[in-house]
C-alpha positions in Angstrom: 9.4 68.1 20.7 10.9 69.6 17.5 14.0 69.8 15.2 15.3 71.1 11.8 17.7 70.0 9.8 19.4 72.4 6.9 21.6 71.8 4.3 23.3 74.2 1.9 21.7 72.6 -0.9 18.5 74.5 -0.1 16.7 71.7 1.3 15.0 71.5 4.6 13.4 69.5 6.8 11.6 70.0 10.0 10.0 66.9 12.3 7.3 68.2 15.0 5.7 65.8 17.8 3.2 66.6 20.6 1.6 64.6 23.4 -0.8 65.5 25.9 -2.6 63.4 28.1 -5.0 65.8 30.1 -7.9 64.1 32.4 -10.5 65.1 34.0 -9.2 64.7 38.1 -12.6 65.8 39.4 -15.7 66.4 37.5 -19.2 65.7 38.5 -22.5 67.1 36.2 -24.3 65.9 39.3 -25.6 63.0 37.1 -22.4 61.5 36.3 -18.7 61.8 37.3 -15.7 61.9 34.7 -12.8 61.8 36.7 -10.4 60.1 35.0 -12.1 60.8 31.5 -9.5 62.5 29.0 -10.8 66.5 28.1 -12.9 66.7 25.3 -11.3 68.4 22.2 -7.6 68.2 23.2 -5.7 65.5 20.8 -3.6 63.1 22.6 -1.1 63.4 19.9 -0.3 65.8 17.3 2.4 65.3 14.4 3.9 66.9 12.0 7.0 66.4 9.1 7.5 68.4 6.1 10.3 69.1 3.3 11.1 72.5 1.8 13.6 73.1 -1.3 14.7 76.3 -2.4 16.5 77.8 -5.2 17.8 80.7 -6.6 18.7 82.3 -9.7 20.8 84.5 -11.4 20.5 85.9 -14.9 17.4 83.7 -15.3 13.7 84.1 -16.2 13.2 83.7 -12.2 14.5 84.5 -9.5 13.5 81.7 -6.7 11.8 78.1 -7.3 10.7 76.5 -4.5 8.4 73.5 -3.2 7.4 72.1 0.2 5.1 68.9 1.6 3.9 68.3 5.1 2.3 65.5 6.4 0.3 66.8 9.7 -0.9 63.8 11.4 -3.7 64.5 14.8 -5.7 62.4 17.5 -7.4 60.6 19.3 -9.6 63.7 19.8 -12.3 63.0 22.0 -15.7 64.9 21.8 -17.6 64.3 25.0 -17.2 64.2 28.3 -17.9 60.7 28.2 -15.4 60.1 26.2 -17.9 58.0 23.9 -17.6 59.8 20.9 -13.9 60.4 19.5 -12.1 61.0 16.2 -9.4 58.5 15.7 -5.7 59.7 14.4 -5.8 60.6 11.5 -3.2 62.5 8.9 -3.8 65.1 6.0 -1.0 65.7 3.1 0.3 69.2 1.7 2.5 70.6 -1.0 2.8 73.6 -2.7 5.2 74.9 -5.7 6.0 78.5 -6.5 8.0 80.8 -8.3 9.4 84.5 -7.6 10.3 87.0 -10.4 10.9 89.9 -8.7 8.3 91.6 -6.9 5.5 88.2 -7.9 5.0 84.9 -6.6 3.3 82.6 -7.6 2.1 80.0 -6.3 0.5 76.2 -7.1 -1.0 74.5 -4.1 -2.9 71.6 -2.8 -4.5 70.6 0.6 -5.1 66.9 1.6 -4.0 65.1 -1.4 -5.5 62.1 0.3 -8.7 63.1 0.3 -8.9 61.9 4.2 -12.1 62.2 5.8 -11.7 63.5 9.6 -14.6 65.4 11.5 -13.2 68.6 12.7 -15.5 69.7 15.1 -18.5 67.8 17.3 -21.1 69.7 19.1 -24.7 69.3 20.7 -28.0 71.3 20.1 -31.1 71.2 21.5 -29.9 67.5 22.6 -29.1 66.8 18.8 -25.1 65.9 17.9 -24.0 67.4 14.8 -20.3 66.9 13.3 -18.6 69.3 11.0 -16.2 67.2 8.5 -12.9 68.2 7.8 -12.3 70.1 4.3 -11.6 67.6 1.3 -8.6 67.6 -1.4 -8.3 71.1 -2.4 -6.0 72.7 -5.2 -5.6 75.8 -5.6 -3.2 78.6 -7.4 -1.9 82.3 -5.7 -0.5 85.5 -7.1 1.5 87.8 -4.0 2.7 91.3 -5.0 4.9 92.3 -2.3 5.5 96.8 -2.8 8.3 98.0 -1.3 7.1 101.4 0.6 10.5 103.7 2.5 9.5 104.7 5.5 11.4 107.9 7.6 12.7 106.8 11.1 13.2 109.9 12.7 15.9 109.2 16.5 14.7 110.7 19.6 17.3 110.1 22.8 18.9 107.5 21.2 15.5 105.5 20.4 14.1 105.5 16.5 10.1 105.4 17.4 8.8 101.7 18.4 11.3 99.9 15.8 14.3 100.1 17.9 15.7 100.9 21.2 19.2 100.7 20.0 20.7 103.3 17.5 23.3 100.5 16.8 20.5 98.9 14.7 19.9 101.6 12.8 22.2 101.9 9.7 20.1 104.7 7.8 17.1 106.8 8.1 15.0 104.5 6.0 13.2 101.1 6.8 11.6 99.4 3.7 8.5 97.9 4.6 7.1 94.9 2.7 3.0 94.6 2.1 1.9 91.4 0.2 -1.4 91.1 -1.5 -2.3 87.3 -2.3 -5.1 86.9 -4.4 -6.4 83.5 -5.2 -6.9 82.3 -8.9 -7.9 78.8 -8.4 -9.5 76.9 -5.8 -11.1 73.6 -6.5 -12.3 71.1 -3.6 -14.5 68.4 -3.8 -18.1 68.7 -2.0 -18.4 68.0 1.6 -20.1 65.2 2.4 
């Protein structure tokens, strides 16, 4: 279930929910039987809400300002089988800032404000569990160059190559083609635990 919401004002909004309830209707190991057990690794709910502004400029020293946060929210995950080992819900927190002059953005960001602790991933070796925790707070910084590159579209029985099959959408015989290159500056998480 989803919707957006979109005002003029450059603001935007988007709510995300998800629910699955997936079980086990017959599953014997030949030592024990699951039936009924939820499937390990599928969350029973997943959740998601986040805010976007954006602005633009004219005659300015940039051209776009913009800034976004998400809460993403996920669980009860369970691990096993069994269903004896789970990860409860739990929720992480985003943002990011940027700014566009041109053909560069850049970009402030952070992951998991919260610093919420979440295992990410359970698993058995050699009958040993081991449990991969979830990445800390992060912050981080991007630069994106996006070139502009003209690229000749030549029309063969009414078709211009594998971009269109309509000439209709063709207004000229050049397509600009955008390549970004992101490079990270900064990145700065705390240790796993």
């Amino acid at each position: 279930v989803g919707s957006e919401m979109c005002k003029e004002t450059g603001l935007t909004a988007d709510v995300n929910y998800g629910f699955t309830h997936a079980t086990f209707r017959d599953y014997n190991n030949g030592k024990e039987d699951f039936k009924n057990n939820f499937i390990p690794y599928t969350p029973r709910h997943t959740f998601n809400v986040g805010l976007q502004y954006t602005r633009l400029f004219r005659n300015a020293w940039i051209d776009q300002f913009s800034a976004s946060a998400q809460f993403s929210g996920v669980g009860k995950i369970f691990w096993t089988e069994r269903n004896d080992i789970y990860q409860k819900f739990y929720g992480t927190v985003n943002a990011k800032v940027g700014v566009r002059k041109g053909i560069v953005n850049v970009n402030l960001w952070s992951r998991n404000i919260t610093n919420t602790h979440y295992s990410a991933f359970y698993f058995e070796s050699f009958g040993n569990p081991f449990i991969q925790l979830g990445k800390p707070f992060q912050i981080g910084a991007e630069v994106a160059i996006a070139f502009k590159r003209k690229r000749s579209i030549e029309m063969k029985n009414g078709r211009a190559g594998s971009y269109t099959s309509s000439p209709d959408n063709i207004s000229h015989k050049n397509k600009i083609d955008l390549f970004y290159l992101a490079l990270s500056l900064i990145h700065i998480s705390e240790p796993t635990r």
